[in-house]
C-alpha positions in Angstrom: -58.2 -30.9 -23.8 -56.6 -32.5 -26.4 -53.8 -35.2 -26.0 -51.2 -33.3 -26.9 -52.1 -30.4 -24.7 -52.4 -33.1 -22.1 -48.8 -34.0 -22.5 -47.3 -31.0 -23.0 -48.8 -30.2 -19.5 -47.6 -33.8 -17.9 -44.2 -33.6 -19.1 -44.0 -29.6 -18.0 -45.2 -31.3 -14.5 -42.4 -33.8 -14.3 -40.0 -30.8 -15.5 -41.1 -28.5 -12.7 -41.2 -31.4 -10.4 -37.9 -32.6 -11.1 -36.2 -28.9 -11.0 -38.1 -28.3 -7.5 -36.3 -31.2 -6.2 -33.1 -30.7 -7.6 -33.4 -27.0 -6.0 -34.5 -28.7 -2.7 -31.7 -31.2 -2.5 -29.3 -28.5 -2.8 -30.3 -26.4 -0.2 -30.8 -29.0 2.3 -27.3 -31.0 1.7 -26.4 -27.3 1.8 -27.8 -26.7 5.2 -26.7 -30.1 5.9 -23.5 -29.5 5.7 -23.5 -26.8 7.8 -25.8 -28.2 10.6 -23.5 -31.0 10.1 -20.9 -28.3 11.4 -22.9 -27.0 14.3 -20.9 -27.0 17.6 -17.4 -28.2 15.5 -14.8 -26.1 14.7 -15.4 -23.4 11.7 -12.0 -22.9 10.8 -9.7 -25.8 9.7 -7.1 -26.8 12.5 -3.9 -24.8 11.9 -0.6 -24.5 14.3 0.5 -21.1 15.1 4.1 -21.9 13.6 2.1 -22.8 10.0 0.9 -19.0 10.1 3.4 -16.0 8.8 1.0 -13.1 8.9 -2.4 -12.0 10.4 -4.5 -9.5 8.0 -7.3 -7.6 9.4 -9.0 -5.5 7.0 -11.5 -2.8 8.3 -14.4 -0.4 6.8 -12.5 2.8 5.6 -9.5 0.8 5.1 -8.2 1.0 8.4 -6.4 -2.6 8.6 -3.8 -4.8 10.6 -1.1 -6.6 9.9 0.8 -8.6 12.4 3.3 -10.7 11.4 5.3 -13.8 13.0 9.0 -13.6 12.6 11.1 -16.2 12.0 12.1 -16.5 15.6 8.5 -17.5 16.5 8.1 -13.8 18.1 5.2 -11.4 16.5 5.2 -7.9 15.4 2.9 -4.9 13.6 4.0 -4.6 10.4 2.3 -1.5 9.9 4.5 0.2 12.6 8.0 -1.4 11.0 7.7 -4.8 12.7 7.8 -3.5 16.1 7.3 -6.1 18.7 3.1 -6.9 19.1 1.6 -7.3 22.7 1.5 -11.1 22.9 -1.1 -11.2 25.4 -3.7 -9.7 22.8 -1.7 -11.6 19.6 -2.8 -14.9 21.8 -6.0 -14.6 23.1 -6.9 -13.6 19.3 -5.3 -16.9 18.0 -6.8 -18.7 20.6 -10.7 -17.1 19.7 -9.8 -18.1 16.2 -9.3 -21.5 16.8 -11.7 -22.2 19.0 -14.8 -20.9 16.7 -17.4 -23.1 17.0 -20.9 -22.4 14.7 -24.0 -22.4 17.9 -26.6 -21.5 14.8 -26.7 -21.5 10.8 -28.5 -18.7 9.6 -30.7 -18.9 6.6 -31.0 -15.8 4.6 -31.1 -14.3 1.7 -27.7 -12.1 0.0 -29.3 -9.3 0.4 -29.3 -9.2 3.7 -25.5 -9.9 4.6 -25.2 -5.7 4.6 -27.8 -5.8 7.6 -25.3 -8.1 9.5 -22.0 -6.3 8.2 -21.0 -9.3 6.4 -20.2 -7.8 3.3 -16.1 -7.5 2.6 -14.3 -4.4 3.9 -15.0 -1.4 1.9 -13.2 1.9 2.4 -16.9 3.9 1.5 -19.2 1.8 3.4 -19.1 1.6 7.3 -21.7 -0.9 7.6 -19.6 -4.0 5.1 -17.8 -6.3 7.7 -13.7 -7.0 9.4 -12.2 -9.5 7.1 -9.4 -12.0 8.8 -6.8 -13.5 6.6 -4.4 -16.0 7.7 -1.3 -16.5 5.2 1.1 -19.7 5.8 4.7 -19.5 5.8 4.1 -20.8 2.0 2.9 -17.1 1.8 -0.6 -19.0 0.9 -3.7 -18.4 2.6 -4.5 -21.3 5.0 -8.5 -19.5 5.6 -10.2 -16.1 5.6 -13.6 -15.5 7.1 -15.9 -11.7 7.3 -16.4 -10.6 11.2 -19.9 -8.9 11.0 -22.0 -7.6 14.0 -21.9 -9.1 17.3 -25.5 -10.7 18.4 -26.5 -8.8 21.7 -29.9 -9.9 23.1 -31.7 -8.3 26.3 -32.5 -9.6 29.5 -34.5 -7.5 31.7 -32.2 -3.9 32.4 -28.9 -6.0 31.2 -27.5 -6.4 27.5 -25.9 -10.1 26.8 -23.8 -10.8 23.9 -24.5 -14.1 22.4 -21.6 -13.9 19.7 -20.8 -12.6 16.6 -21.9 -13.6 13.0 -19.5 -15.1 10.6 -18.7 -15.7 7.1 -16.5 -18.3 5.8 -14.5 -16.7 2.4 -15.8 -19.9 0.7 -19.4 -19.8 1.7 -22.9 -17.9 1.5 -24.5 -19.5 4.8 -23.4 -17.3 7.6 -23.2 -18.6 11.3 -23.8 -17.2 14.9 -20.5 -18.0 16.9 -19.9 -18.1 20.8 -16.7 -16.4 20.6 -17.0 -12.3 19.9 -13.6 -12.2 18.7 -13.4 -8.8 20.3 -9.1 -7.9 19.2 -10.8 -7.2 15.8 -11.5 -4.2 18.0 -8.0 -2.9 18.3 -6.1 -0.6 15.9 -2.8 -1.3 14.7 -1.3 1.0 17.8 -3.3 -0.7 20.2 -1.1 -3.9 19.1 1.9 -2.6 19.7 3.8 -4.0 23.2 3.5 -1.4 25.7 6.8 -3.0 27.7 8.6 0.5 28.2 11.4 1.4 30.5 11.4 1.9 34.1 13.1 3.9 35.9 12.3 3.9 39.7 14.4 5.4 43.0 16.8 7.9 41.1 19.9 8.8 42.6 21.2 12.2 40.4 19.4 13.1 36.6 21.9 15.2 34.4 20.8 17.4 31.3 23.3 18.4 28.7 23.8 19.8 25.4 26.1 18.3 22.7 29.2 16.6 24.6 30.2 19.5 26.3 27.3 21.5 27.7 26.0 20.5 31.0 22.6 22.6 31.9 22.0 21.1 35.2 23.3 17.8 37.6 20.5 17.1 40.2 21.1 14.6 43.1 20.4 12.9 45.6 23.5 12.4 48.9 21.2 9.8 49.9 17.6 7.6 49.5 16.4 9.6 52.6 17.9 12.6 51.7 15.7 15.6 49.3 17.4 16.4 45.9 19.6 19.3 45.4 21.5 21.2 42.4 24.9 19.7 42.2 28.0 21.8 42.4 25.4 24.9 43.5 27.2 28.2 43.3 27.0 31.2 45.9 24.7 32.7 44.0 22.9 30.1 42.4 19.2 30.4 44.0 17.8 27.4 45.0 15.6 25.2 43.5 11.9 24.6 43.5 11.3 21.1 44.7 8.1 20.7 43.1 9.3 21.8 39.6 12.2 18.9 40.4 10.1 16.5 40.9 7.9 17.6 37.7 11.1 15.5 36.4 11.3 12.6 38.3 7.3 12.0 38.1 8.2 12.2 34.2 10.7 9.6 34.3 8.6 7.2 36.6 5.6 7.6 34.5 7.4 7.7 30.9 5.6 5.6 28.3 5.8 6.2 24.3 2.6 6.9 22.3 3.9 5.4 18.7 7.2 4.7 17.0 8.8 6.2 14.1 10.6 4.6 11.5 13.9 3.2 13.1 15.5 4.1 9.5 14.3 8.1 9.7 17.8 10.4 9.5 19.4 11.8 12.8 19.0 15.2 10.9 15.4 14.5 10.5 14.8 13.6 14.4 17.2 16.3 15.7 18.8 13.0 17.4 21.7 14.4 15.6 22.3 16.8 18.2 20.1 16.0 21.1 19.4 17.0 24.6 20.7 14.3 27.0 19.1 13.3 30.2 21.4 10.7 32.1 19.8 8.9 34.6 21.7 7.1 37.7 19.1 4.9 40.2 20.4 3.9 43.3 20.0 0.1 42.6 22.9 0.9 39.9 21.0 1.3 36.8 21.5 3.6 33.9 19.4 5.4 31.2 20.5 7.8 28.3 17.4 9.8 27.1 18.2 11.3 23.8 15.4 13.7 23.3 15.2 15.1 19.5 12.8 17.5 17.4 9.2 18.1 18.1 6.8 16.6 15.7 3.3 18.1 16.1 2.6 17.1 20.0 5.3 14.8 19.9 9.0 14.4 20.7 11.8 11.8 18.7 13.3 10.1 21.6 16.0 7.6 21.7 16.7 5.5 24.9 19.9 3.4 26.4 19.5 1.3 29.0 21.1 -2.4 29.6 17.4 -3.0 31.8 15.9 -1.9 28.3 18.0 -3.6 25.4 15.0 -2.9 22.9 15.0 0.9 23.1 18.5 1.5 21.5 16.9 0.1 18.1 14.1 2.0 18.0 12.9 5.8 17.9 9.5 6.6 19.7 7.7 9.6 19.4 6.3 10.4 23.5 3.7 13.6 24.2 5.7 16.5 24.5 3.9 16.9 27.7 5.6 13.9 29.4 8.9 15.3 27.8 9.1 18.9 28.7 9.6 18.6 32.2 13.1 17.3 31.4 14.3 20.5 29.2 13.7 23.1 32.2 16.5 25.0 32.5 18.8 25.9 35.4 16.4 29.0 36.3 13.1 27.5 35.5 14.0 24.6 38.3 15.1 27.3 40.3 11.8 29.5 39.2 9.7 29.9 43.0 6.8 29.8 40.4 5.5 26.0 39.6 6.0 25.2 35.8 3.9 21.9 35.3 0.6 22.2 37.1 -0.4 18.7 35.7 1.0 15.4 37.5 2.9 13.5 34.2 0.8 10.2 35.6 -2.0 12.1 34.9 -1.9 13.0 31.6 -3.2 10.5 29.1 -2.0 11.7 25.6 -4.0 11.1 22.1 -2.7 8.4 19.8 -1.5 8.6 16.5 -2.7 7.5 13.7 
């Protein structure tokens, strides 16, 4: 070997050398830094009244948007700001703040697919949940991927361990404690299920318009059975069961989605409704404004001072909650049952 073979080879040595350590450094103060994380918070420390709006983005571009109003209260904007269940608003908050990285793990881009930790895609089912957190300042304050949750067996029993993460700003994933399981939920499923109630009715009234009254049932007394007001000789009389196919309705009612509070009257047939009034004996009131049928739904407006929320909005119910109130005078009267199905019983499909 000749000297200058010998240090060509020497100073391709110290090159190598030097580029292997450079590419070692880097990975370890890049692990460092995220061992150096292990068991702190991931996320930086952020007070709910610093956050205007929750984004979570799904695979087929299902997503959720929940946003905090100026009043501190939080609603789904994808259902027209209608008020959010805060139970499940908090306990998501609360997960987010209090991830904490148990494990970094070490692997290769290639393999964030396997662990669904690739952003939302509306083609591929298996890319992860993305989480965005926007200020006030409309700016993001942090964003992280949701991939698969970790679930390792013991004996007969499945445990879940947590869920793998990706910070936005980041190629290291990290196993978490928390499983942040709202990610779960749909934009419905957000929505506050706080409905009326309507308990221990004293006389329900269907009409038509202002001046067309179908039927008045009552009650003389709490111990007393209902019976059709101002009953004619030869009015028959009416089925008790088909009666109380009504008053199950009412005690049971609960709304599958809302419309948009901004839809026309003429659209919802709440331009000329049916009317249920509702009297209870403890001296409440409820107006039930019951409009057109869309697909398996109804439009449906509701008064009540013990429900101040319902006179803003339009919900759509299952027509099979709904029907029960637009028998007629004979149908009530009918020795034949109408609804075979107990309203508290029947669990309708959700929209959307």
């Amino acid at each position: 070997m000749t000297a200058k073979n010998a240090y060509i080879l020497i100073i391709s040595a110290i090159v190598l050398s030097v580029i292997s350590l450079g590419i070692l450094f880097t990975q370890n103060a890049f692990l460092f830094s995220y061992n150096n994380k292990i068991g702190k918070a991931i996320l930086d420390n952020f007070a709910e009244s610093d956050i205007r709006e929750i984004k979570i983005v799904k695979p087929g571009g299902r997503s959720v948007n929940l946003i905090r109003n100026t009043d501190g209260q939080w609603s789904v904007g994808n259902y027209f700001n209608y008020p959010s269940d805060k139970e499940k608003v908090n306990n998501f908050l609360q997960e987010l703040s209090s991830l904490k990285a148990v494990q970094v793990v070490n692997i290769e881009p290639s393999q964030l697919r396997a662990l669904k930790l690739l952003p939302p895609s509306d083609k591929d089912k298996n890319s992860g949940t993305q989480i965005r957190i926007i200020g006030t300042d409309k700016k993001e304050i942090c964003s992280l991927i949701a991939g698969v949750r970790r679930i390792d067996s013991l004996g007969a029993s499945n445990i879940t361990r947590g869920r793998y993460i990706l910070e936005s700003d980041s190629k290291v994933p990290v196993l978490t404690e928390e499983s942040l399981s709202e990610t779960k939920y749909s934009a419905k499923e957000f929505l506050s299920s706080k409905f009326v109630v309507i308990k221990d009715i004293k006389k329900m009234q269907l009409t038509k318009g202002k001046d067309i009254i179908i039927w008045t049932i009552l009650k003389k007394n709490q111990n007393a059975e209902f019976e059709l007001y101002d009953k004619k000789k030869d009015d028959p009389d009416i089925n008790i069961d088909n009666v109380y196919s009504v008053v199950s309705s009412l005690e049971s009612l609960k709304f599958d989605s809302v419309a948009n509070p901004s839809t026309a009257a003429e659209t919802t047939g709440l331009d000329k409704p049916y009317t249920l009034s509702v009297e209870t004996f403890s001296g409440d009131s409820f107006t039930i404004n019951i409009g057109k049928q869309f697909n398996n739904y109804r439009y449906i407006k509701i008064d009540s001072s013990t429900f101040p929320l319902g006179k803003d909005w339009i919900y759509l119910i299952d027509n099979s909650r709904i029907a029960p109130f637009l028998q007629t005078k004979k149908d009530l009267s009918s020795k034949k049952r109408k609804f075979q199905g107990a309203p508290d019983k029947i669990y309708s499909k959700p929209i959307g």
